[in-house]
C-alpha positions in Angstrom: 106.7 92.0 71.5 106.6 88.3 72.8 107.6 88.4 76.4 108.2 85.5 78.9 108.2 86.6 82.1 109.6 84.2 84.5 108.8 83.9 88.1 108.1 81.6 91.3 105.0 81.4 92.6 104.4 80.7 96.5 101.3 78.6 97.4 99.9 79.7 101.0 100.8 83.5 102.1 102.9 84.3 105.2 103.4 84.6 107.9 104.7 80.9 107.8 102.6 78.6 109.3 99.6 79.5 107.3 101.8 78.0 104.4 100.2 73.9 103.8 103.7 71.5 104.7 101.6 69.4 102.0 102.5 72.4 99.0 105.6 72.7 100.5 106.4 69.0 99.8 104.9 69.6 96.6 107.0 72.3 95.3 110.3 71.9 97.0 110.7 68.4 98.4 113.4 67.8 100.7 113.8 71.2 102.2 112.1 72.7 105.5 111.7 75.6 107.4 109.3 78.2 108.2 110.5 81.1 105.9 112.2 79.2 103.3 109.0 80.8 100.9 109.6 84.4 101.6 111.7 85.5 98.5 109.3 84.1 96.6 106.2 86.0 95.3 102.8 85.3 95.9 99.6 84.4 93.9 98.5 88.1 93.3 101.4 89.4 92.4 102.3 87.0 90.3 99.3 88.2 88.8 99.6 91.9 88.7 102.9 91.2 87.2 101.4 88.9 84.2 98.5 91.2 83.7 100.4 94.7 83.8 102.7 92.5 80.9 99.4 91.6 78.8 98.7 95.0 78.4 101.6 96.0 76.6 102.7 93.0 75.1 102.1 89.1 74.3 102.7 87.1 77.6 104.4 83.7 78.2 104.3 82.9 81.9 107.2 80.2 82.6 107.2 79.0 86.4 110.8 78.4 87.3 110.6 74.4 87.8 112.7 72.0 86.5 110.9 72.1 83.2 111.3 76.3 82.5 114.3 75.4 80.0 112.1 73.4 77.7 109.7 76.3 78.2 112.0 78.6 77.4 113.6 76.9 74.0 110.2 75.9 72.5 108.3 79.4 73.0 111.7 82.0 72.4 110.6 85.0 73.7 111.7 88.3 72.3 112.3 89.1 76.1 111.9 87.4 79.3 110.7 89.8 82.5 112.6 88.0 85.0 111.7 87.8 88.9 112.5 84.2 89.7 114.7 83.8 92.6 114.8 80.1 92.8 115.0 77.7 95.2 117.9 75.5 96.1 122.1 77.0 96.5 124.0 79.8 96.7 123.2 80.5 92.9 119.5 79.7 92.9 118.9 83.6 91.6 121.2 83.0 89.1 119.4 79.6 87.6 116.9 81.3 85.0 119.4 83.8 83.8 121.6 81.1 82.9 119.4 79.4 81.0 118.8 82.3 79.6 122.6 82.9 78.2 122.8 79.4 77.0 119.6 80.3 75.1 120.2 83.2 74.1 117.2 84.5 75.4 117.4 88.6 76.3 115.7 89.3 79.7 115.7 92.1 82.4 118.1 92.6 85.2 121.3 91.4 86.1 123.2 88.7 84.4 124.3 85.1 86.5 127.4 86.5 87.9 126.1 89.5 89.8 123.3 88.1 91.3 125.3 85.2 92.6 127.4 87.8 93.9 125.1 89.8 95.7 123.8 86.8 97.2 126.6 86.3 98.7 126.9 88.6 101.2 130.7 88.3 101.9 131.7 88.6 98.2 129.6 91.8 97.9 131.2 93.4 100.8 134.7 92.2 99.2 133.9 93.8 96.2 133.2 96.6 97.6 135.8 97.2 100.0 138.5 96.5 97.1 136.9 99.5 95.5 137.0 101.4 99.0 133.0 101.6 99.3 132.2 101.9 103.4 130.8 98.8 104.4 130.7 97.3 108.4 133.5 95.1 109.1 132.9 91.0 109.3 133.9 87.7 109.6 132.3 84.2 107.7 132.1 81.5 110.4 131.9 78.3 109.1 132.8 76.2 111.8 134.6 76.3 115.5 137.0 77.4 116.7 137.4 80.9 115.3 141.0 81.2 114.2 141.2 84.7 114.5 138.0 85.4 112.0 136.9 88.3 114.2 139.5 89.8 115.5 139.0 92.7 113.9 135.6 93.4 114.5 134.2 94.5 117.1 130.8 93.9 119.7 127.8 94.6 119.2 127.5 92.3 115.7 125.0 91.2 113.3 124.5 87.5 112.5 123.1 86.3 109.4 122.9 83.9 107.0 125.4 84.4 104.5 123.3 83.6 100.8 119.7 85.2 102.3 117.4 87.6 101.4 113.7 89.2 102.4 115.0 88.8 105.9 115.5 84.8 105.8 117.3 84.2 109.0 117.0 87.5 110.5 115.7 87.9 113.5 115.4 90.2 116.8 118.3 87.6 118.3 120.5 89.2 115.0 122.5 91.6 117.3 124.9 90.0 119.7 126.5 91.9 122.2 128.7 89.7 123.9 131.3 86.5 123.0 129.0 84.1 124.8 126.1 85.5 122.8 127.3 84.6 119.7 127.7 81.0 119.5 124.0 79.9 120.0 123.4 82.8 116.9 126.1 81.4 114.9 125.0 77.4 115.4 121.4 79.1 115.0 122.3 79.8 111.6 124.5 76.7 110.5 121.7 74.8 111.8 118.3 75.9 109.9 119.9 77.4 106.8 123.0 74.5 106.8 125.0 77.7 105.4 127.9 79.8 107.0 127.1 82.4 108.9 128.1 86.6 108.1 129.1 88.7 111.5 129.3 91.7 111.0 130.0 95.0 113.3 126.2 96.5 114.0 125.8 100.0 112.6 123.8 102.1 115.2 122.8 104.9 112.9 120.0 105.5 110.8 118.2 102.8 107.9 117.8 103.2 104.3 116.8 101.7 101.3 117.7 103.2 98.3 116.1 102.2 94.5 118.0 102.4 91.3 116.4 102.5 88.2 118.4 102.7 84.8 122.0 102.3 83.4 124.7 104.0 82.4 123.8 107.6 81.6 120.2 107.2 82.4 120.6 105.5 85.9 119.0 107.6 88.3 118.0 107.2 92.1 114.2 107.1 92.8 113.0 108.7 96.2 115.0 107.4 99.4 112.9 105.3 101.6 113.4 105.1 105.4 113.4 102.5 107.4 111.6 103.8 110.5 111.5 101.8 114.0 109.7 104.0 116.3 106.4 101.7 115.5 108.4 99.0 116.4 106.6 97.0 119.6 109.0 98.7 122.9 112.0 96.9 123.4 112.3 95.5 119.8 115.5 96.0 118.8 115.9 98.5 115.8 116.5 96.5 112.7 115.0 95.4 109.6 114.3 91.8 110.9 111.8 89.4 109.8 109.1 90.1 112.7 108.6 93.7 111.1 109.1 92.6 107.8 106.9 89.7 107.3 105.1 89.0 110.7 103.8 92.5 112.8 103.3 94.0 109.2 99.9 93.7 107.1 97.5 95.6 104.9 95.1 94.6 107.8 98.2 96.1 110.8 99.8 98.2 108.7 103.4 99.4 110.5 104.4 103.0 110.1 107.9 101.8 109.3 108.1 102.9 105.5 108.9 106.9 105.4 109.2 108.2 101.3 110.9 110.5 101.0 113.1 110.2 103.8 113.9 113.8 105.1 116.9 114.1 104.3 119.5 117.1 104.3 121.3 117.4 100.9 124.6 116.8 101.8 124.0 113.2 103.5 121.0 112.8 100.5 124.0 113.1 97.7 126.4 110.8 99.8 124.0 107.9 99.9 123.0 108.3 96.2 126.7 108.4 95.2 127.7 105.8 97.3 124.6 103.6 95.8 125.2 104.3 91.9 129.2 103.5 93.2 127.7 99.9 94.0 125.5 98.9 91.5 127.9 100.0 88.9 130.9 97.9 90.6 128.4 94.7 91.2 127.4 95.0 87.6 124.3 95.2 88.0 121.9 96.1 85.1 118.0 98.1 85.3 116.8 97.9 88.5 118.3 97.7 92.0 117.3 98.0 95.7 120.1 98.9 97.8 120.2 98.9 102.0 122.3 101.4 103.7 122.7 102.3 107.0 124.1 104.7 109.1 127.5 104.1 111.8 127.9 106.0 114.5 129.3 109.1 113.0 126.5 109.3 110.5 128.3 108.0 107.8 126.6 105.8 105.1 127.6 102.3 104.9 126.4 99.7 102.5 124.6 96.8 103.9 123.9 94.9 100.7 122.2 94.5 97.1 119.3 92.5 96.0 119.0 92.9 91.9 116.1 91.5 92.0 113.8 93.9 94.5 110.0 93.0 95.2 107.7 94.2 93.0 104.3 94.4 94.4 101.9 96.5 93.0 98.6 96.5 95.7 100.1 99.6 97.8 98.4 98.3 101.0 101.5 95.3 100.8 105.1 96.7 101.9 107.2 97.2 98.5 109.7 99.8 98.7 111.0 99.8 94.9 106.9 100.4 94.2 106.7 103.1 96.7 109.6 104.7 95.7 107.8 105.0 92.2 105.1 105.7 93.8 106.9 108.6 95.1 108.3 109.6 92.1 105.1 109.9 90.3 105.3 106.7 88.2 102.5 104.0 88.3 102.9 100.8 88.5 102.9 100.1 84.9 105.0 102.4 84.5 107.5 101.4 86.8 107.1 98.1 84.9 107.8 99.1 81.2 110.3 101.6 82.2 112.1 98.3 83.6 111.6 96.7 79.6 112.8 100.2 78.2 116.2 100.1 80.0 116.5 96.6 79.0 115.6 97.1 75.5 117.8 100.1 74.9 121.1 98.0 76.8 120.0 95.5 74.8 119.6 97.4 71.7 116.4 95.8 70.6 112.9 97.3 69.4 110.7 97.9 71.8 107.0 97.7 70.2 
């Protein structure tokens, strides 16, 4: 089968300020800031991903510039492997699947409308409120004064910014625990991301993220991965932030945050893997899914949010919980990657060969 497989590359690795402003200018002029690159994949597993593709099938890598559409009509893959997550708006994941429709291109994942929707954090958590899926409370802030935004919510709260992922924005400043707290968090936000901000009430309980692999009848829940923070430097607060994430964590200083499979007893195991499939079937999302869930005070299972298009890293000295939840489940990473084209393929209702 001809497959494109569709991505964004970053040039320079993280933490930020190894990244070359130079490249930066190069491949998105007229933005700035120090983590603007981290949903983006790097050089090696860009790689992996093209390589693990060539195996199986015939490869057409398509960077997701301004010229992927003319890419896209003139080579007319059978498939496109999609992990581009763009660069500019609210939309940016949804770009290449566009093109995609208009084309009428089949590819992996979620269509345009879910993944705008899961970017956007507030429209997620409306979504799943409607359809009475536990979620912590929250306000958007666009601008002062408050008008009454949060009066129902309640301190400590979570700032962030409102269409981020990979921890953009997210810091060990996220949790505010007082009114006079939260406006240099708020303006923190409006200012670097020029984007509203998403308070919501801080859930004190236990971390989670949860990786969905299928559709339909054949979507299943891979191994539960914890989020641990005892490793966490002393006084850090507990949260997923972007220090852990992207700037304490290396293959070289590897964290012992990642615990798979969480222990778990059954009963609060089968809540959090019913509450997921709840989600990713009422998001519409399609194949693969990475979900974040987190615990109130009462132990209870709330969702934090989606990202339909989940890391995929194959070197298992990296941090990538939808590999290590494979990993887990006894799948390699190749497998884990052509499972991925199976479920599209058979939504699809096209040969895989």
């Amino acid at each position: 089968m001809k497959i494109g497989f569709t991505y964004n590359m970053r040039r320079g690795n993280l933490p930020p300020e190894s990244i070359d402003p130079e490249l930066v200018a190069e491949i998105a002029p007229g933005i700035a800031g120090v983590d603007n690159f981290a949903e983006w994949d790097d050089e090696s597993t860009v790689n992996d991903l093209r390589d693990t593709l060539s195996r199986y099938h015939d490869v057409i890598p398509i960077e997701a510039t301004e010229d992927a559409f003319e890419k896209l009509r003139s080579s007319r893959p059978d498939l496109v492997f999609n992990v581009a997550e763009g660069t500019f708006g609210a939309a940016r994941e949804s770009v290449i699947p566009a093109m995609l429709e208009m084309l009428r291109i089949p590819y992996t994942g979620s269509d345009p409308v879910t993944l705008g929707l899961c970017l956007d954090k507030a429209r997620t958590k409306e979504i799943l409120s409607f359809r009475g899926l536990p979620t912590a409370r929250f306000g958007v802030l666009e601008r002062w004064p408050l008008d009454g935004q949060l009066r129902h919510v309640k301190y400590p709260v979570f700032v962030k910014p409102l269409f981020e992922g990979s921890s953009k924005g997210i810091w060990m400043d996220a949790v505010v625990t007082r009114s006079r707290e939260l406006k240099e968090a708020v303006e923190k936000v409006w200012n670097v991301y020029q984007q509203p901000a998403l308070v919501e009430e801080y859930l004190p309980g236990r971390e989670f993220t949860v990786a969905l692999l299928g559709n339909g009848t054949s979507l299943r829940v891979l191994p539960i991965v914890e989020i641990s923070f005892d490793s966490l430097p002393e006084g850090a607060q507990p949260i997923y932030s972007y220090e852990p994430k992207w700037l304490w964590d290396s293959p070289e200083h590897q964290l012992d945050i990642y615990k798979c499979p969480a222990e778990l007893d059954d009963p609060l195991k089968n809540r959090i893997e019913t509450l997921c499939k709840k989600a990713f079937t009422y998001l519409g999302c399609r194949d693969l899914c990475r979900i974040d869930v987190r615990l109130d005070a009462r132990g209870e299972p709330h969702v934090l949010e989606l990202n339909p298009l989940p890391g995929l890293i194959k070197d298992p000295s990296v941090s990538s919980c939808f590999p290590k939840a494979a990993r887990t489940a006894g799948m390699s990473f190749d497998e884990l990657i052509l499972t991925i084209i199976g479920e599209a393929c058979s939504r699809l209702g096209i040969l895989n060969d």
